[in-house]
C-alpha positions in Angstrom: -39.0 -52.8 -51.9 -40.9 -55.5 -50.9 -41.4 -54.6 -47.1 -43.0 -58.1 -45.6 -39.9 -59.8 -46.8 -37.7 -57.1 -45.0 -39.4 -57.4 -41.9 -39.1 -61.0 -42.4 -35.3 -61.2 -43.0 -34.2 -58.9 -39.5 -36.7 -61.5 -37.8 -34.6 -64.3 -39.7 -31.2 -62.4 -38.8 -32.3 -62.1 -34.9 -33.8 -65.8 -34.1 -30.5 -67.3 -34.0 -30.6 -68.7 -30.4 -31.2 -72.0 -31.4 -29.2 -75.7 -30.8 -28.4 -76.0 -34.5 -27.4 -72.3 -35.4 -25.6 -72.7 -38.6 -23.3 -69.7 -39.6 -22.8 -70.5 -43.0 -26.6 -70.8 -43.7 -27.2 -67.9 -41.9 -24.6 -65.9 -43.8 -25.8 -67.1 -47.1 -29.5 -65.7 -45.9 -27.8 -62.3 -45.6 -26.0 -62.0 -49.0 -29.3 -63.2 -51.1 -31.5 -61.4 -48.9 -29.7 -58.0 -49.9 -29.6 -59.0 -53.4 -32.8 -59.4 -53.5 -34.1 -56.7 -51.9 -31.4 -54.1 -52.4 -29.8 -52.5 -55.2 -26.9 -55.0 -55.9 -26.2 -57.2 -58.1 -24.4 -59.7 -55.8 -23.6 -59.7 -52.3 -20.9 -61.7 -50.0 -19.6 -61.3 -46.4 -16.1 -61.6 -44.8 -15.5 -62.4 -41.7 -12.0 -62.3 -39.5 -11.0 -65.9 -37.7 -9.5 -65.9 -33.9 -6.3 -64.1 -35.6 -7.9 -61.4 -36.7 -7.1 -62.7 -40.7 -10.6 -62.0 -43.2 -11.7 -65.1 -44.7 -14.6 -65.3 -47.4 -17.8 -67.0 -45.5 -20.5 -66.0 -47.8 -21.1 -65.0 -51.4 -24.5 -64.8 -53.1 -23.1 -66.3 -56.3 -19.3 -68.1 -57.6 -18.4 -65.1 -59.4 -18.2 -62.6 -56.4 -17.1 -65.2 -54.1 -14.0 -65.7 -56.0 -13.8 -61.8 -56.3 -13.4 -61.8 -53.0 -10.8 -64.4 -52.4 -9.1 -62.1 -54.9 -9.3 -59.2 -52.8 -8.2 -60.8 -49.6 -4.9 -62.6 -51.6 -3.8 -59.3 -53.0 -4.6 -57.0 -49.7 -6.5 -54.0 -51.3 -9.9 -53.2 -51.7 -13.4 -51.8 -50.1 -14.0 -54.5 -48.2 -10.6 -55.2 -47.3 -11.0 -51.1 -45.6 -14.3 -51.0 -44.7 -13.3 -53.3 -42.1 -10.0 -51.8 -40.8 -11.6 -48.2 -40.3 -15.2 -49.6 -39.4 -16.7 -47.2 -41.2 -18.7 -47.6 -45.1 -16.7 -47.0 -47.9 -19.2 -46.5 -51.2 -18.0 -46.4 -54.5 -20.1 -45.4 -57.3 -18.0 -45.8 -60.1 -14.5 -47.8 -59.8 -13.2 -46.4 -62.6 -12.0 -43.5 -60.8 -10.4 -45.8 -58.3 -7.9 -47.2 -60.1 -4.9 -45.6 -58.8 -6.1 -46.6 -54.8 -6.7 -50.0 -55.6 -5.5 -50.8 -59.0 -5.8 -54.5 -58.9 -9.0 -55.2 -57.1 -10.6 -52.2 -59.8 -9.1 -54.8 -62.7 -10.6 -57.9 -61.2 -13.7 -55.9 -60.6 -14.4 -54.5 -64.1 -13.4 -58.5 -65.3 -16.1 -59.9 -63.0 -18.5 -57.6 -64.4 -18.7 -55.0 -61.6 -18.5 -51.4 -61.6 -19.7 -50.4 -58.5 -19.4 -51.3 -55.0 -20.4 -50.7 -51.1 -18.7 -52.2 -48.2 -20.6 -51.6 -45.1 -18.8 -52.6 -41.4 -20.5 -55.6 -39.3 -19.5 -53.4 -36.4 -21.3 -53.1 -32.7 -19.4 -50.4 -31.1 -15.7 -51.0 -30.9 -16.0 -54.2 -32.4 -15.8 -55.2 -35.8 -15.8 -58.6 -37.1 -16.4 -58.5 -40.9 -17.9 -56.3 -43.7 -21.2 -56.9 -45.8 -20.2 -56.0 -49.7 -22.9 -55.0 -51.8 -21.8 -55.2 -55.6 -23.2 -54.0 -58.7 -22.6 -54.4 -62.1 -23.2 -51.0 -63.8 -21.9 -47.8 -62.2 -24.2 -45.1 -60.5 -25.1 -43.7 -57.4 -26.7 -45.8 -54.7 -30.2 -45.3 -53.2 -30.0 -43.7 -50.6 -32.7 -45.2 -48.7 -30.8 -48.7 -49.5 -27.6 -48.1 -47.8 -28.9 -47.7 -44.1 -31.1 -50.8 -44.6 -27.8 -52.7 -45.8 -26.3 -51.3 -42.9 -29.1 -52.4 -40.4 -29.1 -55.9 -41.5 -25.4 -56.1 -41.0 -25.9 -54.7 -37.6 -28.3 -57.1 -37.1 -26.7 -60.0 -38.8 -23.2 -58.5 -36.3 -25.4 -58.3 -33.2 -26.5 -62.2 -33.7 -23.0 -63.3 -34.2 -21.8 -61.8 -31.1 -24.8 -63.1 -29.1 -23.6 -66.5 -30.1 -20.3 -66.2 -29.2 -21.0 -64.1 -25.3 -21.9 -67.2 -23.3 -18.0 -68.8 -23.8 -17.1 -65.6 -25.0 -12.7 -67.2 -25.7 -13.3 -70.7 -26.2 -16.5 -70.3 -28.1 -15.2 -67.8 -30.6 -12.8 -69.8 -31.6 -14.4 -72.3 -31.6 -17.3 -71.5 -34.0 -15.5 -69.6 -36.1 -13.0 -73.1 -37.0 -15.9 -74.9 -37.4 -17.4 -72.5 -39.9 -14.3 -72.4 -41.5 -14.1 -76.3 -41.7 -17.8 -75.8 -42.9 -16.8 -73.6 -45.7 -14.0 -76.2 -47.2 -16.4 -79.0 -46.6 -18.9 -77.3 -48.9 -16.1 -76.5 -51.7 -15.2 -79.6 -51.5 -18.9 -81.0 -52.2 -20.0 -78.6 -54.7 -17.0 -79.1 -56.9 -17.8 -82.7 -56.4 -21.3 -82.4 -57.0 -20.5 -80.2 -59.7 -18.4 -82.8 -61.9 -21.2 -85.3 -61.1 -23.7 -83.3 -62.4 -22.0 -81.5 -65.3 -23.5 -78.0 -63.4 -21.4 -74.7 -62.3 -20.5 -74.3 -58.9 -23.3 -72.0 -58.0 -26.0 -74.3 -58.9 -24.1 -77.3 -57.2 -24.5 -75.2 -54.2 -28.0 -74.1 -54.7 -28.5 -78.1 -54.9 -26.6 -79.1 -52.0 -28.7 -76.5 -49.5 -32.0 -76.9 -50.9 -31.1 -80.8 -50.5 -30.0 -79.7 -46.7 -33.9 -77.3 -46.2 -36.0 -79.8 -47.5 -34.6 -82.7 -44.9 -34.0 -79.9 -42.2 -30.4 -80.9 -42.0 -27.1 -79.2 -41.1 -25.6 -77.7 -44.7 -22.0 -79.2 -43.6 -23.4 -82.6 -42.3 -25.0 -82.9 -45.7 -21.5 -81.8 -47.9 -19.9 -84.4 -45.5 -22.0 -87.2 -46.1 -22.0 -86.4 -50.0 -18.2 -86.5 -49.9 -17.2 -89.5 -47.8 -20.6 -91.1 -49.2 -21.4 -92.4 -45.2 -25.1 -92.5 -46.1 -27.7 -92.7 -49.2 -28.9 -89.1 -50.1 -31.8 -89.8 -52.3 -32.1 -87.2 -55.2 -28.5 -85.9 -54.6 -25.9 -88.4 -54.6 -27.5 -90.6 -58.0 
């Protein structure tokens, strides 16, 4: 494990107290992040809105993104209970969890995954999403790998709830919509961007926030501009 780029990424996953804090970004940093560091083949995070309903925010890649749509839309799964206990839920092989969640196991083994974790984003009583580590062949998982994937969610957990303390009603609600309006904004670009470029959604996406890095702009502010086309965005709208 490469242990300056750990150190680096609970650094990443603390400095959040800035004027332009952008959730979606900073979600995205915490799904590659584990897959690269951890043993998972792909990563994503969901996150519960002001009505205490789940909602995809963050996937490392289209295909567990969409697995995860899956899992919300059909109400079974890891994820789906590491979040309502608040407690991990590791499954080594999902073949022998067929019969506890038989649909989410299909969709799994179709994506191409045969083992998963689900760890809580929980801070004592609290919990406002799950991490989901996922991985393609089936096995046990390293042991020393699971508490780190646990501390960065706690880390990632304790950020989020920093953010929302100040205007702890209004703001919560408030930053979550707006990360969900993010989130459709970016669909809505990538599977423009996508069509443009004859790519797949993943690298439209990979375009669309390198695009948003390398002019130190606001991922969403970027999708909207590409969509409504309100301003030239050399390199990415030609």
């Amino acid at each position: 494990m490469n242990q300056q780029l750990l150190a680096k990424t609970f650094v990443e996953l603390a400095d959040n107290l800035v004027a332009d804090f952008d959730l979606i970004d900073f979600l995205r940093l915490l799904t590659d992040r584990c897959v690269n560091m951890l043993d998972a083949s792909a990563a994503g995070v969901l996150l519960a809105d002001h009505d205490g309903k789940l909602r995809v925010m963050a996937a490392s890649d289209e295909q567990v993104r969409l697995l995860e749509l899956f899992q919300l839309q059909s109400d079974e799964g890891p994820c789906l209970e590491a979040f309502r206990t608040g407690t991990q839920v590791i499954v080594p092989d999902l073949t022998r969890e067929v019969d506890r969640w038989p649909r989410f196991v299909t969709a799994a083994h179709r994506s191409g995954f045969g083992a998963v974790q689900a760890l809580p984003m929980r801070l004592r009583d609290e919990t406002v999403g799950a991490l989901n580590l996922f991985r393609a062949a089936p096995g046990s998982f390293d042991p020393v790998g699971t508490p780190i994937a646990q501390a960065l969610a706690d880390v990632a957990t304790i950020s989020l709830l920093q953010q929302r303390s100040a205007h702890r009603s209004t703001v919560l609600n408030e930053q979550l919509q707006n990360a969900l309006n993010s989130r459709i904004l970016i669909e809505q670009a990538k599977g423009k961007l996508a069509e443009r470029q004859n790519v797949d959604m993943e690298r439209a996406f990979t375009t669309l926030r390198g695009y948003a890095r390398a002019h130190n702009r606001r991922l969403s502010d970027v999708a909207r501009a590409f969509i409504d086309g309100s301003e030239p965005l050399p390199g990415l709208a030609a």
